[in-house]
PDB file of the backbone (N, CA, C, O) and the ligand in Angstrom, with CONECT records:
HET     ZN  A 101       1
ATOM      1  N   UNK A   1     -19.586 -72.880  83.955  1.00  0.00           N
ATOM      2  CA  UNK A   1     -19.212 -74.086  83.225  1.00  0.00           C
ATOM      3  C   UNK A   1     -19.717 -73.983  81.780  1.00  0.00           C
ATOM      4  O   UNK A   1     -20.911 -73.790  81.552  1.00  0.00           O
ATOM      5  N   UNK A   2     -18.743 -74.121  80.736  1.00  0.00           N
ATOM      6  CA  UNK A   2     -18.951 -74.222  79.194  1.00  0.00           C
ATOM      7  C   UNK A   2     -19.729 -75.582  78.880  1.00  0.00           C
ATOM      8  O   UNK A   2     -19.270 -76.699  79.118  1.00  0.00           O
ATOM      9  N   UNK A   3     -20.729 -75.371  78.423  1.00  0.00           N
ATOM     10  CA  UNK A   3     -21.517 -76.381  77.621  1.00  0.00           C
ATOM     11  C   UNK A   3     -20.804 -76.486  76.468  1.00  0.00           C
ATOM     12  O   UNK A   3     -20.423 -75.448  75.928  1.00  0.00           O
ATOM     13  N   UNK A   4     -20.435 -78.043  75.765  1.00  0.00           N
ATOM     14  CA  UNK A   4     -20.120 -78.119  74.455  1.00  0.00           C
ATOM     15  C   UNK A   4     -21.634 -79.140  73.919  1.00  0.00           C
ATOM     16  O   UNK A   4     -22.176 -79.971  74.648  1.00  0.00           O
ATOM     17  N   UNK A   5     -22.099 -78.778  72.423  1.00  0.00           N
ATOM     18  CA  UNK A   5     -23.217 -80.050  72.171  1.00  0.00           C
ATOM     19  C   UNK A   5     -22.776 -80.684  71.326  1.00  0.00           C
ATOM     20  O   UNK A   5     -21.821 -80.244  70.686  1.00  0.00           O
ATOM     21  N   UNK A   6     -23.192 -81.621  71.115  1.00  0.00           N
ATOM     22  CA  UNK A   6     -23.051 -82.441  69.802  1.00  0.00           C
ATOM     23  C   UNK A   6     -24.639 -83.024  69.368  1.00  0.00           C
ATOM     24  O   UNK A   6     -25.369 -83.387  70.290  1.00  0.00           O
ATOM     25  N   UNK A   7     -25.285 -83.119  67.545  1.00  0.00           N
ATOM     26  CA  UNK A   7     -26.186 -83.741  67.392  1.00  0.00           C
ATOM     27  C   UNK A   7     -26.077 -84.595  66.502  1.00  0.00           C
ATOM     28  O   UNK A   7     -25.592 -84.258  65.421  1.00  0.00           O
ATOM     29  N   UNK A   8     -26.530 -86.022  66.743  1.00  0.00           N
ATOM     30  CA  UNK A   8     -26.937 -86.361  65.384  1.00  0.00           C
ATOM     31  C   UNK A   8     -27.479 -85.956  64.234  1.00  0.00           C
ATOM     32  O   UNK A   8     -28.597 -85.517  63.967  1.00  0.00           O
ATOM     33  N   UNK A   9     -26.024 -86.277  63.250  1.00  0.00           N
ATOM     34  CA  UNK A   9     -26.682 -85.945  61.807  1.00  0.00           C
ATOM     35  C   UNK A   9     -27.813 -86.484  60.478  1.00  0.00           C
ATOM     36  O   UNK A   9     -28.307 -86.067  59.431  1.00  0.00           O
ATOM     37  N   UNK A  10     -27.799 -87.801  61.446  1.00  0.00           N
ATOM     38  CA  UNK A  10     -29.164 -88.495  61.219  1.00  0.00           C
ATOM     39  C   UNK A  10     -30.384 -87.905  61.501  1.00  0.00           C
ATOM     40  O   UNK A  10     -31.242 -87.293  60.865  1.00  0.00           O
ATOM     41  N   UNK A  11     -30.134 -88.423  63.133  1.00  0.00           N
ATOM     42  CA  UNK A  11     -31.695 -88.555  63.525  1.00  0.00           C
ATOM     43  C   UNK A  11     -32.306 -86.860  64.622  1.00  0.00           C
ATOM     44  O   UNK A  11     -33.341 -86.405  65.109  1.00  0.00           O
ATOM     45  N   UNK A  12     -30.787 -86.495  64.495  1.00  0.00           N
ATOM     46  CA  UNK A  12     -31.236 -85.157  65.580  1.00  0.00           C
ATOM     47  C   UNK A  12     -31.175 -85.293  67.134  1.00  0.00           C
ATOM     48  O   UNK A  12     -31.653 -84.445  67.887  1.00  0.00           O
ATOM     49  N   UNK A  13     -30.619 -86.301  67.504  1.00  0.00           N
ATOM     50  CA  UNK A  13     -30.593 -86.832  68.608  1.00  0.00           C
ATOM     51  C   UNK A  13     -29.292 -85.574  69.248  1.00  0.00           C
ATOM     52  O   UNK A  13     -28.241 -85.362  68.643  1.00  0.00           O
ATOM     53  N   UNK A  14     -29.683 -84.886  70.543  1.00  0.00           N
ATOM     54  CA  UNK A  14     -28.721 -84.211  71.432  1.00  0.00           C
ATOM     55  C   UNK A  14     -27.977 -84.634  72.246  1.00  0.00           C
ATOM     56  O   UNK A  14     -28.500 -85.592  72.815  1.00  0.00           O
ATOM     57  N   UNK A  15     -26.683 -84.344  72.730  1.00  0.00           N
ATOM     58  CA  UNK A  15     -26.143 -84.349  73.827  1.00  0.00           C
ATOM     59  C   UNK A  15     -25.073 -83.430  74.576  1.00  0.00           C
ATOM     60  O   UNK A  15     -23.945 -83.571  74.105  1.00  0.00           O
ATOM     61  N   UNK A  16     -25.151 -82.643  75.492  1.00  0.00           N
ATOM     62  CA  UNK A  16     -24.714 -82.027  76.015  1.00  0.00           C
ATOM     63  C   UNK A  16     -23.697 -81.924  77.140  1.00  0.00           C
ATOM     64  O   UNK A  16     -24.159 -81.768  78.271  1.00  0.00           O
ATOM     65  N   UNK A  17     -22.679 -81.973  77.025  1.00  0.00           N
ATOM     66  CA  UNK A  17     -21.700 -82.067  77.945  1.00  0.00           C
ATOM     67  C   UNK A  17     -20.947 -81.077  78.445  1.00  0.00           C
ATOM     68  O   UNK A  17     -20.946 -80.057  77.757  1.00  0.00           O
ATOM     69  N   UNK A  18     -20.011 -81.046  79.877  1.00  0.00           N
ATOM     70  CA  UNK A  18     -19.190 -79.848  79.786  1.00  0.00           C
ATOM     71  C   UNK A  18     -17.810 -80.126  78.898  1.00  0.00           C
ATOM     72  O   UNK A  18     -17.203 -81.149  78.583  1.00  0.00           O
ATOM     73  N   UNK A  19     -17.610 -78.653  78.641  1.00  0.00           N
ATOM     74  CA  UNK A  19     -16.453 -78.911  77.785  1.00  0.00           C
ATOM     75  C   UNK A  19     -14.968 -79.267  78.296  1.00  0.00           C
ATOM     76  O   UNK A  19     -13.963 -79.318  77.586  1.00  0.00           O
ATOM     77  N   UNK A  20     -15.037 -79.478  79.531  1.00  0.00           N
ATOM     78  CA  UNK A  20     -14.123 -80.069  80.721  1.00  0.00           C
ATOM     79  C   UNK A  20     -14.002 -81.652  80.306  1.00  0.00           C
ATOM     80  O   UNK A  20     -12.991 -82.316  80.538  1.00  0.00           O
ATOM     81  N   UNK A  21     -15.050 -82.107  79.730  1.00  0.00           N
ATOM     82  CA  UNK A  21     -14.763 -83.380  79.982  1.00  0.00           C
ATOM     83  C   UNK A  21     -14.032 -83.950  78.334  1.00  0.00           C
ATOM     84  O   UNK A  21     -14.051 -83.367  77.249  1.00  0.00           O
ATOM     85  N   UNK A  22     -13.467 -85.209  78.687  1.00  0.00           N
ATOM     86  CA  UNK A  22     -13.129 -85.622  77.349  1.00  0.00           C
ATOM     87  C   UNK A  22     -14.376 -86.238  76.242  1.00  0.00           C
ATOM     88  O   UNK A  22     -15.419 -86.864  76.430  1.00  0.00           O
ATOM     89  N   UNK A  23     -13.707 -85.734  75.071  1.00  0.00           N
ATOM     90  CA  UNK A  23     -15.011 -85.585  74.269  1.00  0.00           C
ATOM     91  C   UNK A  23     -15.480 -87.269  73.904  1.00  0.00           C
ATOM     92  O   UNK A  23     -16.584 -87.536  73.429  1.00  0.00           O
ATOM     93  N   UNK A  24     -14.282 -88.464  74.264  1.00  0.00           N
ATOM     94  CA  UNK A  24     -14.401 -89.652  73.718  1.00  0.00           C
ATOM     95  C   UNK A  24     -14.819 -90.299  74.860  1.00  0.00           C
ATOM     96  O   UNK A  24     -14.638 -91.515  74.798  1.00  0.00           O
ATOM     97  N   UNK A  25     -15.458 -89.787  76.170  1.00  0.00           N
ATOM     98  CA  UNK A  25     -15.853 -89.781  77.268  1.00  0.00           C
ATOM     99  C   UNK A  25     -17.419 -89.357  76.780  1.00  0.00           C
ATOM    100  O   UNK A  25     -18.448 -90.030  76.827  1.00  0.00           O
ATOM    101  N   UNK A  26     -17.222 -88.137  76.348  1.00  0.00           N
ATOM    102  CA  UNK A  26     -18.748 -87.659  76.651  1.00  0.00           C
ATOM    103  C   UNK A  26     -19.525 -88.188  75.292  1.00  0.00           C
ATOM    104  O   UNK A  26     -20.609 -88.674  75.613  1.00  0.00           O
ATOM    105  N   UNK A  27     -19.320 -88.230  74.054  1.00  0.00           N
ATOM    106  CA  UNK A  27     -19.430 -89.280  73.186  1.00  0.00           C
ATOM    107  C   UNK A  27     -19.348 -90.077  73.058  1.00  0.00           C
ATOM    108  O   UNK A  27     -19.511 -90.315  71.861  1.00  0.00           O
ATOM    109  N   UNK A  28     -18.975 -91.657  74.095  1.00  0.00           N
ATOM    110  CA  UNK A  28     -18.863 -92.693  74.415  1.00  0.00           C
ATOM    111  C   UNK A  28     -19.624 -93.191  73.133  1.00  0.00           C
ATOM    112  O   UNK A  28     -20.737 -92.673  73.042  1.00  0.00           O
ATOM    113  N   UNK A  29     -19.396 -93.828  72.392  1.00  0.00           N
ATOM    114  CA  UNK A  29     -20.533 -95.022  71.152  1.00  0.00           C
ATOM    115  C   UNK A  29     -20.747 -94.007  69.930  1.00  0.00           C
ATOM    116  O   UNK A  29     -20.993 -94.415  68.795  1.00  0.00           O
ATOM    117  N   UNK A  30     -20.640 -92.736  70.236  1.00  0.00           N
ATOM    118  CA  UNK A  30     -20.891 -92.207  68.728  1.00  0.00           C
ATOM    119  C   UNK A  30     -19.791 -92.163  67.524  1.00  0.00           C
ATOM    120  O   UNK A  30     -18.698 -92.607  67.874  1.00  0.00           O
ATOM    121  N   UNK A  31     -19.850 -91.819  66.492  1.00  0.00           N
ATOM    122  CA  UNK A  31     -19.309 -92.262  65.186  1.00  0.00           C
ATOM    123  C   UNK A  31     -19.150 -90.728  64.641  1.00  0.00           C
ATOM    124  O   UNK A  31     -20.249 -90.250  64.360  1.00  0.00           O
ATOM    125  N   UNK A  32     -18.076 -89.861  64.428  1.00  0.00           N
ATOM    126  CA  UNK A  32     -17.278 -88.999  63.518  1.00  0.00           C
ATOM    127  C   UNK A  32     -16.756 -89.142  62.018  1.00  0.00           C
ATOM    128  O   UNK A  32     -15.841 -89.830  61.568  1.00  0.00           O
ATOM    129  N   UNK A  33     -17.360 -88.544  61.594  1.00  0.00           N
ATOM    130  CA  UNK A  33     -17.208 -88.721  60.034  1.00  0.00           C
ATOM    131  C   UNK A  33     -16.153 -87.375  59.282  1.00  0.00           C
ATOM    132  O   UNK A  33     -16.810 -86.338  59.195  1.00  0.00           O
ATOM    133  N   UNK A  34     -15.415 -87.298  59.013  1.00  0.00           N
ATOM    134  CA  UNK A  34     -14.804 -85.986  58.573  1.00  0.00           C
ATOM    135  C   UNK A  34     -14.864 -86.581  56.777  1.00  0.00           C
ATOM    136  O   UNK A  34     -14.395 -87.638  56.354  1.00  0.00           O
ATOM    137  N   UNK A  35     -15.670 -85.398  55.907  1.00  0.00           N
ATOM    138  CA  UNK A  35     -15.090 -85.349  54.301  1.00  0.00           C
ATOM    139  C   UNK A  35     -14.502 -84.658  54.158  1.00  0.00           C
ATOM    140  O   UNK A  35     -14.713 -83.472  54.410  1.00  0.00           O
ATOM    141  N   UNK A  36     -12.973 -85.402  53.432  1.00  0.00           N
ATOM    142  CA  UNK A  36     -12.213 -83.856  53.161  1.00  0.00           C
ATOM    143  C   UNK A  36     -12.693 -83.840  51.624  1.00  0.00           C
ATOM    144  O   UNK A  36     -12.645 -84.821  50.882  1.00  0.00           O
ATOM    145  N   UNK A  37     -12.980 -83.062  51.409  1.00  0.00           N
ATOM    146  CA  UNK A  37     -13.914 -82.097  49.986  1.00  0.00           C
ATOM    147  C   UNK A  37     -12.850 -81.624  49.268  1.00  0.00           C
ATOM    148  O   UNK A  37     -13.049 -81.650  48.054  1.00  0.00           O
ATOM    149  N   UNK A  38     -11.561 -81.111  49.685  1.00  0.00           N
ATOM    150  CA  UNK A  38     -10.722 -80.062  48.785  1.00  0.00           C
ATOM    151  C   UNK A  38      -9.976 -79.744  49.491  1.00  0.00           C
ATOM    152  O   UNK A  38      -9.971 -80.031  50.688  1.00  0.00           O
ATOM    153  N   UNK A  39      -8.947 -78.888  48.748  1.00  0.00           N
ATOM    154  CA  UNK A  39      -8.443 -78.020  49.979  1.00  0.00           C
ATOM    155  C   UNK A  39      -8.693 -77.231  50.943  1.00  0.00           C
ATOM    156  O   UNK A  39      -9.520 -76.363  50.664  1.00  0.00           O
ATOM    157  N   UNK A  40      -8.188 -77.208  52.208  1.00  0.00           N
ATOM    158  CA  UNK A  40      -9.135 -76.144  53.388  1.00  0.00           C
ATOM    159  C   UNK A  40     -10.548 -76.793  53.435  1.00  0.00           C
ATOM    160  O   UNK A  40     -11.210 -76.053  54.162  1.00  0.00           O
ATOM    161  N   UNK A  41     -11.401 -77.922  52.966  1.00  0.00           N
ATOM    162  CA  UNK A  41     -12.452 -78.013  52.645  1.00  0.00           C
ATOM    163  C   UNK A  41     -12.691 -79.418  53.576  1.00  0.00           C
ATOM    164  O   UNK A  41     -12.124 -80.452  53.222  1.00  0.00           O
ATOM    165  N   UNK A  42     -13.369 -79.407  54.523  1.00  0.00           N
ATOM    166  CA  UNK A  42     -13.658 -80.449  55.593  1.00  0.00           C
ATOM    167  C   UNK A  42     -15.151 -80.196  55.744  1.00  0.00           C
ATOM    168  O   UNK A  42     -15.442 -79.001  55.692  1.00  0.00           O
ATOM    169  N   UNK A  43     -16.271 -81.126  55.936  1.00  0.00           N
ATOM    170  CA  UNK A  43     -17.086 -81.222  56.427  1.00  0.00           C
ATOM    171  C   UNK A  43     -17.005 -82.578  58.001  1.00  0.00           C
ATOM    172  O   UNK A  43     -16.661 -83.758  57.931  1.00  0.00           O
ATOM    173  N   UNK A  44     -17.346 -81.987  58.930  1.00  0.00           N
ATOM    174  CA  UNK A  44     -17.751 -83.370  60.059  1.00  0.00           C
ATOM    175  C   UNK A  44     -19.042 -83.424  60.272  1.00  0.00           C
ATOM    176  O   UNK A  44     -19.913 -82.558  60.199  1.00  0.00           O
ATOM    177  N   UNK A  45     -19.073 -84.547  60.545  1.00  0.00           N
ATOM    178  CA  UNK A  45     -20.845 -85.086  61.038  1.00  0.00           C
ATOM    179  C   UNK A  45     -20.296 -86.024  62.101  1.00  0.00           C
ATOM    180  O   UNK A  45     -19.240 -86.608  62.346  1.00  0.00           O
ATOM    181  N   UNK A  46     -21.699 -85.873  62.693  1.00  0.00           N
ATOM    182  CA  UNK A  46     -21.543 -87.152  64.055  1.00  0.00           C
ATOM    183  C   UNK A  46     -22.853 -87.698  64.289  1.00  0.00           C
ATOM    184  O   UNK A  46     -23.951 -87.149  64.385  1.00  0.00           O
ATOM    185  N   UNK A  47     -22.436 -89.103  64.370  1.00  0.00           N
ATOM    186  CA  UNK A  47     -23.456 -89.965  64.101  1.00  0.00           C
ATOM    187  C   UNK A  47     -23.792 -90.665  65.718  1.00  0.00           C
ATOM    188  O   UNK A  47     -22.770 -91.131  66.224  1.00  0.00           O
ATOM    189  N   UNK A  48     -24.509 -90.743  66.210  1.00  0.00           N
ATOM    190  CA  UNK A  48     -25.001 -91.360  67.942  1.00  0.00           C
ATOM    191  C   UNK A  48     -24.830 -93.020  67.615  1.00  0.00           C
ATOM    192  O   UNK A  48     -24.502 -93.920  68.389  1.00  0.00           O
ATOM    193  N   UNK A  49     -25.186 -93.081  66.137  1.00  0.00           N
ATOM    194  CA  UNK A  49     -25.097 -94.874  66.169  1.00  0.00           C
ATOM    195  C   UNK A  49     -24.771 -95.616  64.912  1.00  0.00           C
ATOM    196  O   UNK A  49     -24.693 -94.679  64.118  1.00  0.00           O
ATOM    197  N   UNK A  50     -24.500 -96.837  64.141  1.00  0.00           N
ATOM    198  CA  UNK A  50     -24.135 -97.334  63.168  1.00  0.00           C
ATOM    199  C   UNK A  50     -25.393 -97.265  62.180  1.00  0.00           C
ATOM    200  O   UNK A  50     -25.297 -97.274  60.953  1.00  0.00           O
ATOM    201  N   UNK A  51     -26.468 -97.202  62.834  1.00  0.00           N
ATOM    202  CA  UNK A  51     -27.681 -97.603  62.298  1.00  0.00           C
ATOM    203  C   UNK A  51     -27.639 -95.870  61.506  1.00  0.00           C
ATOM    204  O   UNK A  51     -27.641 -95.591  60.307  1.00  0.00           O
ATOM    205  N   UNK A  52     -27.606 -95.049  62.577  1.00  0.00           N
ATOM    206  CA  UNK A  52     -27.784 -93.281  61.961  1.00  0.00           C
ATOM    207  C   UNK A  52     -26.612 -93.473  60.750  1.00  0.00           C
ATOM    208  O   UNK A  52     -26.892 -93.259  59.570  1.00  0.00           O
ATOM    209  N   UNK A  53     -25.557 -93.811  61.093  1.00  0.00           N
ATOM    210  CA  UNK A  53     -24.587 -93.624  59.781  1.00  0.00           C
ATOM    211  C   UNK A  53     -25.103 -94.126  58.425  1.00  0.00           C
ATOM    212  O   UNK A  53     -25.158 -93.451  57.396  1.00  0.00           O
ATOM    213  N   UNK A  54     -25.538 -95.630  58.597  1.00  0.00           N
ATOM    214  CA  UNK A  54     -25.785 -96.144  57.235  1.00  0.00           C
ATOM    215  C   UNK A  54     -26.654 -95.489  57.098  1.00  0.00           C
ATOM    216  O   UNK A  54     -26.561 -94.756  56.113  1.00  0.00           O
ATOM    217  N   UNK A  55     -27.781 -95.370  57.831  1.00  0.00           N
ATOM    218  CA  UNK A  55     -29.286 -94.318  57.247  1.00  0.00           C
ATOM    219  C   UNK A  55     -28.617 -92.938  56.119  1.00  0.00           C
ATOM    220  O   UNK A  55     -28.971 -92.761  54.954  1.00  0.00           O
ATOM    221  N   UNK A  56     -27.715 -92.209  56.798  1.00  0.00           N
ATOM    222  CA  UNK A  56     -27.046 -91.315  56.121  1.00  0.00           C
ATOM    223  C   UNK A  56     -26.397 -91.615  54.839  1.00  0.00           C
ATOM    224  O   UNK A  56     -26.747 -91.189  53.739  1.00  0.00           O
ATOM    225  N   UNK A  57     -25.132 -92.617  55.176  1.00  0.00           N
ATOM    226  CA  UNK A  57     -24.438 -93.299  53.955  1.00  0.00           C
ATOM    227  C   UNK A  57     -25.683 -93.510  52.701  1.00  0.00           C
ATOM    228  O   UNK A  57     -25.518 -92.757  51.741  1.00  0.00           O
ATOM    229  N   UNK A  58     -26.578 -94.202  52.637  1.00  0.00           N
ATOM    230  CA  UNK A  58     -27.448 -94.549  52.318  1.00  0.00           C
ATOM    231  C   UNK A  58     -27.956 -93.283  51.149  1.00  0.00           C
ATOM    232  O   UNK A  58     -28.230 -93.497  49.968  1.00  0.00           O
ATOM    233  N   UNK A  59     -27.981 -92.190  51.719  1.00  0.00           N
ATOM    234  CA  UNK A  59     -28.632 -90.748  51.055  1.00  0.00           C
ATOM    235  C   UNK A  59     -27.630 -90.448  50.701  1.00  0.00           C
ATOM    236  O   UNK A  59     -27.837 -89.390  50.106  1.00  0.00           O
ATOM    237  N   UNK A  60     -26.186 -90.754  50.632  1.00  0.00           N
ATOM    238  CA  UNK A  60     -25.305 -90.365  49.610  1.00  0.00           C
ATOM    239  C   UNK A  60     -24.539 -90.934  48.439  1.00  0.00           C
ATOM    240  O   UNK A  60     -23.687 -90.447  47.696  1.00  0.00           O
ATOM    241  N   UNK A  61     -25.004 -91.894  48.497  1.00  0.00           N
ATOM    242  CA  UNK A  61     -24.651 -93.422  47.525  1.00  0.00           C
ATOM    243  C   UNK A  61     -25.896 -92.965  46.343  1.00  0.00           C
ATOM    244  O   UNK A  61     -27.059 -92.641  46.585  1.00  0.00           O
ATOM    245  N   UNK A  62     -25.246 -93.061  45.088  1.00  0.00           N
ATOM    246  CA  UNK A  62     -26.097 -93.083  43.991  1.00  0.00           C
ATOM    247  C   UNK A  62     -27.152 -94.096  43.982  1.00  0.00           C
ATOM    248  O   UNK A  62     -26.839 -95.084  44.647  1.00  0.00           O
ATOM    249  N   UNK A  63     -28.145 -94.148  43.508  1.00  0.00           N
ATOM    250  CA  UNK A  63     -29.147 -95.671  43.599  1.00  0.00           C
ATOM    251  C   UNK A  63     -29.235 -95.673  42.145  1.00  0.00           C
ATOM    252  O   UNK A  63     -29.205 -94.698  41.394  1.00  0.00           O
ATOM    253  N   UNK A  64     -29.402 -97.513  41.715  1.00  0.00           N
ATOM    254  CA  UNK A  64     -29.387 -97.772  40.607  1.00  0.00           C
ATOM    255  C   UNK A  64     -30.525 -97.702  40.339  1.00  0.00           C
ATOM    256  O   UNK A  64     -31.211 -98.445  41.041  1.00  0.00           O
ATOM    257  N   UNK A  65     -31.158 -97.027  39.492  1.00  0.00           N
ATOM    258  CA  UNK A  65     -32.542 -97.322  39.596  1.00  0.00           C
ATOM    259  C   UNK A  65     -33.095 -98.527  39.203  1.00  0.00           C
ATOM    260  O   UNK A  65     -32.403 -99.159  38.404  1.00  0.00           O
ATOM    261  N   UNK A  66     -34.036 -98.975  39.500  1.00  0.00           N
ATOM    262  CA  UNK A  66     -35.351-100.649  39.772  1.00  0.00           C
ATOM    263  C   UNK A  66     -35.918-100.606  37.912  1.00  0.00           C
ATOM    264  O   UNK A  66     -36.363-101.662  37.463  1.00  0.00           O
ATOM    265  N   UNK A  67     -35.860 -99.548  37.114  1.00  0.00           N
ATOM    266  CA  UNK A  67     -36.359-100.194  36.052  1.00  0.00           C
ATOM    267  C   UNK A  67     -34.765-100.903  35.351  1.00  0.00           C
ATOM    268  O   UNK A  67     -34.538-101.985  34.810  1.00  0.00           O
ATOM    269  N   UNK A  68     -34.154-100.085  35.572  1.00  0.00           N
ATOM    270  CA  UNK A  68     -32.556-100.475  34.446  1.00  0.00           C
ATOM    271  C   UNK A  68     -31.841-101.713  35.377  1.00  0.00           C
ATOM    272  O   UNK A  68     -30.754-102.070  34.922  1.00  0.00           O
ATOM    273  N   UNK A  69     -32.330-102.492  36.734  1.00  0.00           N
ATOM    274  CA  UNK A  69     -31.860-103.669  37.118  1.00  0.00           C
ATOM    275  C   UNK A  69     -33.157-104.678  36.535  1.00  0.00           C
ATOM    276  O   UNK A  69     -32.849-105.865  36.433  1.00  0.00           O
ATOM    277  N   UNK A  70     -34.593-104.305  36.143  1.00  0.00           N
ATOM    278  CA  UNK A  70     -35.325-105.566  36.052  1.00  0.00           C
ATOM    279  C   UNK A  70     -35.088-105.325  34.390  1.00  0.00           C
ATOM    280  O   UNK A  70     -35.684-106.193  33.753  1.00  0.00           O
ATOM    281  N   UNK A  71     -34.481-104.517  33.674  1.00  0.00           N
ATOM    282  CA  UNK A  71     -34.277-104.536  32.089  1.00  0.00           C
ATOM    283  C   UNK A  71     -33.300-105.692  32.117  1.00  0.00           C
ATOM    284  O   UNK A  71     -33.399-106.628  31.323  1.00  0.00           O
ATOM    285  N   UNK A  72     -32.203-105.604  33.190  1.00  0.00           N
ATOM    286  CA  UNK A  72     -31.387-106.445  33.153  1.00  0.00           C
ATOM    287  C   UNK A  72     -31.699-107.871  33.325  1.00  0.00           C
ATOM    288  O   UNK A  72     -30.972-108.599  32.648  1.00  0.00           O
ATOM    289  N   UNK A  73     -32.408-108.356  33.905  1.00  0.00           N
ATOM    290  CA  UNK A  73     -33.275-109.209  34.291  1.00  0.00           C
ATOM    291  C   UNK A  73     -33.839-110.171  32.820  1.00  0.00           C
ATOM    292  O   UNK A  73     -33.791-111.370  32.546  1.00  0.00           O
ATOM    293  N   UNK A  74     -34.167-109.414  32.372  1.00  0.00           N
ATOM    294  CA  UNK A  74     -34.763-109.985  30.933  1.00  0.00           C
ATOM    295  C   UNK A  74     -33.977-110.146  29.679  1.00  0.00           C
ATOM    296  O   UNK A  74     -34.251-110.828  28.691  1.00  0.00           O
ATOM    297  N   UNK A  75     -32.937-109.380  29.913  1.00  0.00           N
ATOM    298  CA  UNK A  75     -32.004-109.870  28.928  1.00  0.00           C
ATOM    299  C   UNK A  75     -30.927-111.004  29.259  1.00  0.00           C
ATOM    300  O   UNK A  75     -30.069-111.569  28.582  1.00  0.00           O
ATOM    301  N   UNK A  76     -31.353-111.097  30.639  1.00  0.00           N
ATOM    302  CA  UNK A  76     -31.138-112.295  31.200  1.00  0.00           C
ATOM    303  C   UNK A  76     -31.683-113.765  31.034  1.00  0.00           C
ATOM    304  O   UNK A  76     -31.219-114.869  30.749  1.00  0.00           O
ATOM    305  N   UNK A  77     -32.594-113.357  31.274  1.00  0.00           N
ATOM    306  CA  UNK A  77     -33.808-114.570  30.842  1.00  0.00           C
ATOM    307  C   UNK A  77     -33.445-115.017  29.242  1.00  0.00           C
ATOM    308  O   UNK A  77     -32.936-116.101  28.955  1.00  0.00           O
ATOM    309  N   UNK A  78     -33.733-114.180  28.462  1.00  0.00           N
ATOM    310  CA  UNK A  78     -33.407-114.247  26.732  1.00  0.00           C
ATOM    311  C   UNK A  78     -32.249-114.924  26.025  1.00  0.00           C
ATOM    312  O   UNK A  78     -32.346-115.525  24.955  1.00  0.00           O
ATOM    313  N   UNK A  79     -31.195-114.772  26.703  1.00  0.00           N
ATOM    314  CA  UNK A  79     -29.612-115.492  26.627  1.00  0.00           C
ATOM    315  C   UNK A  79     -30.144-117.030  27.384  1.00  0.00           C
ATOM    316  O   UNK A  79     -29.773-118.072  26.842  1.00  0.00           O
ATOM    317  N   UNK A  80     -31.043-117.105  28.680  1.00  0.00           N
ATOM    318  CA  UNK A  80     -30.703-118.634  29.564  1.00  0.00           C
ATOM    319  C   UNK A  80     -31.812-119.007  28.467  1.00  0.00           C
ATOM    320  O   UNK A  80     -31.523-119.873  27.641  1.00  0.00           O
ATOM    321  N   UNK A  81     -32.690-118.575  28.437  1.00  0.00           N
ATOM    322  CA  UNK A  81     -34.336-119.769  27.032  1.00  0.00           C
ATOM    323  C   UNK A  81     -34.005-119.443  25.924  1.00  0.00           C
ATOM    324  O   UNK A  81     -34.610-120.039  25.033  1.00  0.00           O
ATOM    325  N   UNK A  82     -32.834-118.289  25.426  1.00  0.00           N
ATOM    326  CA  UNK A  82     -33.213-119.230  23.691  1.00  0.00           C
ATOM    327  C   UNK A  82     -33.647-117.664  23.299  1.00  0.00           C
ATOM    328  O   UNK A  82     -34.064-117.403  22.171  1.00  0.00           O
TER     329      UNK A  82
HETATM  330 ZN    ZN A 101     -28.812 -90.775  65.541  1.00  0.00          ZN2+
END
């Protein structure tokens, strides 16, 4: 019997199934991500849960950085007092 695995690309979490079975069976609740990048150019990931995805999403989203939103902040203030 062929083992197929799958892991989370989050958290590392395993699971192992035969490759007999259906994969939306043996992955029941997990989350498939395909980037198409380019041509011929696919990456997949698989995520065990919503929580692993955003954790991920999360590390690929630019962050604004915390000084250039509290700059904003004060030129805020300056326009509402005067
Ligand atoms: Zn996970």
């Amino acid at each position: 019997m062929k083992i197929g695995r799958a892991i989370c690309y989050s958290c590392g979490r395993k699971v192992e199934f035969p490759l007999e079975e259906l994969l939306c069976r043996a992955l029941g609740g997990w989350l498939a991500v395909c980037h198409l990048k380019g041509l011929q150019s696919v990456d997949h990931y698989n995520f065990c849960s919503f929580g692993c995805l955003q954790r991920w999403v999360d590390t690929q989203v630019p962050k604004i950085p915390e000084v250039f939103l509290k700059s904003l902040e004060r030129k805020n203030d300056k326009y509402i007092n005067g």
